[in-house]
Every structure is written in structure tokens, then in C-alpha cells.
Backbone bond lengths (Angstrom), bond angles and torsions (degrees), N, CA, C in turn:
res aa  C-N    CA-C-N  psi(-1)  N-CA   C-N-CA  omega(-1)  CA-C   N-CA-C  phi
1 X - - - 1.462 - - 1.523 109.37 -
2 X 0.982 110.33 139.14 1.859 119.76 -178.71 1.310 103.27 -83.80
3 X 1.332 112.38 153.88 1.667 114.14 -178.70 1.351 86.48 -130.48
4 X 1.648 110.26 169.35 1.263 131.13 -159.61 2.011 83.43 -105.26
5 X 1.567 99.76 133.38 1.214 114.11 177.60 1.512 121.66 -153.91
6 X 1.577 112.34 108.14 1.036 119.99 -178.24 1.713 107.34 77.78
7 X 1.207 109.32 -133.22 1.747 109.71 -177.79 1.841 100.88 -73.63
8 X 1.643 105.38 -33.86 1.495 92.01 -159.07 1.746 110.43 -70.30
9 X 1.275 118.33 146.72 1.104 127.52 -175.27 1.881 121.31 -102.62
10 X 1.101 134.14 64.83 1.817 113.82 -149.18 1.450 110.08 -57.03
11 X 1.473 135.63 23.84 1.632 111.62 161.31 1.905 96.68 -95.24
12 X 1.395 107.66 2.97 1.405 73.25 156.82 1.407 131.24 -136.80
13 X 1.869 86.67 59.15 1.400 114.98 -157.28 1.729 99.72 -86.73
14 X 1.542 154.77 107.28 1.157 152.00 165.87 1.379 135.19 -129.55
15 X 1.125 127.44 177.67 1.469 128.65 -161.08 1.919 98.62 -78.53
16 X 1.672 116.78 140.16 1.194 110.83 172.17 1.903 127.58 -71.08
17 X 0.843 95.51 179.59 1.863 83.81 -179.00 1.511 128.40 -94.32
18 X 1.431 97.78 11.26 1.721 114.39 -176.76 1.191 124.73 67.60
19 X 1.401 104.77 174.72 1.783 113.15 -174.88 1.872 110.15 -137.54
20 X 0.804 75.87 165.64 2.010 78.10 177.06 1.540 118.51 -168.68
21 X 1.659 88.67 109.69 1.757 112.54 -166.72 1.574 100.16 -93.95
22 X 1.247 105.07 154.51 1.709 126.52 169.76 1.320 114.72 -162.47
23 X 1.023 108.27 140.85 1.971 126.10 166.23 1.139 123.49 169.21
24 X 1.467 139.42 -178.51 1.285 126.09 -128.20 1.736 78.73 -127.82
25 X 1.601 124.50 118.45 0.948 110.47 152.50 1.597 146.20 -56.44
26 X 1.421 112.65 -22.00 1.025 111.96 179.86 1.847 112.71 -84.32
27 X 1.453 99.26 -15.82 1.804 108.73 175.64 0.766 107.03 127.46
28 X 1.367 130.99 -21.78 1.682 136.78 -147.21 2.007 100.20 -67.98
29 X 1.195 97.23 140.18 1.484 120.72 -179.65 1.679 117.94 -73.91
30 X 0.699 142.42 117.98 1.441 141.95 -156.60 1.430 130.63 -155.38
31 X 1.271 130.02 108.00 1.317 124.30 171.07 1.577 112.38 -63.08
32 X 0.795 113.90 -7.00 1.382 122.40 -169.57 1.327 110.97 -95.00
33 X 1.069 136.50 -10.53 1.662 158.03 165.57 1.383 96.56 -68.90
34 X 1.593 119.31 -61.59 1.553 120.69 -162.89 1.477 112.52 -76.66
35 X 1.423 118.99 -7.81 1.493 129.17 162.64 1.553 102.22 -83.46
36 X 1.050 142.81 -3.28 1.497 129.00 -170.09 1.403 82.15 -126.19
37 X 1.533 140.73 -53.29 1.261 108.61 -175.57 1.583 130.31 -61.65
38 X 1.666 101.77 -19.76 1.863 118.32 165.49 1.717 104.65 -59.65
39 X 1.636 103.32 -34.38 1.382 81.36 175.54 1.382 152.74 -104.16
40 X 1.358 78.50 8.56 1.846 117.82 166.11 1.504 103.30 -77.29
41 X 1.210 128.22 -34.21 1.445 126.05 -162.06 2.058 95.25 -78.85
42 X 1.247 94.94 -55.59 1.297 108.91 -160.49 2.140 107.34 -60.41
43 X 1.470 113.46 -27.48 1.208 150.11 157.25 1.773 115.52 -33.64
44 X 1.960 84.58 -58.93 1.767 97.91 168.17 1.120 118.86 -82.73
45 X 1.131 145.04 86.66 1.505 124.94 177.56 1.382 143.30 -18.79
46 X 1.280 76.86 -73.15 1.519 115.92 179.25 1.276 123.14 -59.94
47 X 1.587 106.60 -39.23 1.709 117.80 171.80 1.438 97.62 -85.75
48 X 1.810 120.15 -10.20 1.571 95.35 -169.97 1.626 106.86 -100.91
49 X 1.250 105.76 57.41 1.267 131.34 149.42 1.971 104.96 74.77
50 X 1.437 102.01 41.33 1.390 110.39 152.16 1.286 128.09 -143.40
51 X 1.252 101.94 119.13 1.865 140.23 -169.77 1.703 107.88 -47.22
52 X 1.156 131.38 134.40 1.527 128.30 143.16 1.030 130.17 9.75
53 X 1.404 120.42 -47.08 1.508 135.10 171.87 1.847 113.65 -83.07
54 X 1.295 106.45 -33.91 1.564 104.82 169.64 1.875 94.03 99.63
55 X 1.034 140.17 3.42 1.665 165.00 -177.45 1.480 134.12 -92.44
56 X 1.051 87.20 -68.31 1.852 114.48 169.30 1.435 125.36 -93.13
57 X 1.452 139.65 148.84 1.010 134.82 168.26 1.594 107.93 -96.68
58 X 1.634 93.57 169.14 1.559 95.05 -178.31 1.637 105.76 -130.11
59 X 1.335 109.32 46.96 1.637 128.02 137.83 1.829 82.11 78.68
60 X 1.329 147.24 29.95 1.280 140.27 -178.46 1.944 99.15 -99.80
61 X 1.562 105.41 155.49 1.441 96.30 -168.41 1.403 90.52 178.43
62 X 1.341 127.93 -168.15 1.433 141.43 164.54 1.391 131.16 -102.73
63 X 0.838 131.42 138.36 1.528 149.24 160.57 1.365 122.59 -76.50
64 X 1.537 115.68 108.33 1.197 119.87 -176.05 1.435 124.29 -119.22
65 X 1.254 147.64 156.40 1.524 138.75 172.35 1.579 104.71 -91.32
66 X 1.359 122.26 114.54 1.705 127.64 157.04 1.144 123.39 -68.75
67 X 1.078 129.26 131.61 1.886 132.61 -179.77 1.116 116.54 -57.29
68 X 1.385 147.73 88.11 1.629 125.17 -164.28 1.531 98.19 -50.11
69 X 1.207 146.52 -14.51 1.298 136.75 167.58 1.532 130.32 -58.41
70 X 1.574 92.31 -13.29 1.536 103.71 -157.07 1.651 89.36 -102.43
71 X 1.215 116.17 -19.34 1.512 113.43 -171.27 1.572 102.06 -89.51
């Protein structure tokens, strides 16, 4: 059982909202990566960018590498 210590309080002690990684170990370049990380996002709810209120987002999204060629 958790005890209350200092500021922290444990009733509002709960499970986090997760994460969800992908990429190609061998390196390989892929559009097909950025469809599985959309579908990891969409998977999380909560990280897929809707807030407490069901309104707002909470700034969650993907990480991608740009080609300096492409810029």
C-alpha cells in the first residue's frame, strides 16, 4: 500500500498512457513505417492527441527523419 508522502498523494496514483516505437532495424527507408507509426498513434488515444476534455490536443504526433536533399 502507498502512503501519502510529502506533496505526493497515492489516490492520484495511476497507470501512464503509453508509447509506441517503430523503425526499420536494418535502416531501410519506408513509407510504410509512417503508416504503422499513424497506427500506433491512432491505437493510443490519449497520446493520439485527445485531452481530458475530449477538445484539445495534447501536442502527441510522430517523429520523422527529412532528407537534407529534400529540403
Amino acid at each position: 500500500m502507498l502512503t501519502k508522502q510529502g506533496l505526493y498523494l497515492p489516490e492520484f496514483e495511476h497507470d501512464n498512457c503509453g508509447a509506441g516505437f517503430i523503425c526499420s532495424l536494418k535502416g531501410n527507408k519506408s513509407n510504410d513505417i509512417i503508416h504503422k507509426a499513424l497506427e500506433i498513434l491512432e491505437k493510443l488515444e490519449h497520446r493520439g492527441a485527445v485531452s481530458a476534455d475530449g477538445k484539445t490536443g495534447d501536442g502527441a504526433g510522430i517523429l520523422i527523419d527529412i532528407p537534407h536533399d529534400f529540403l
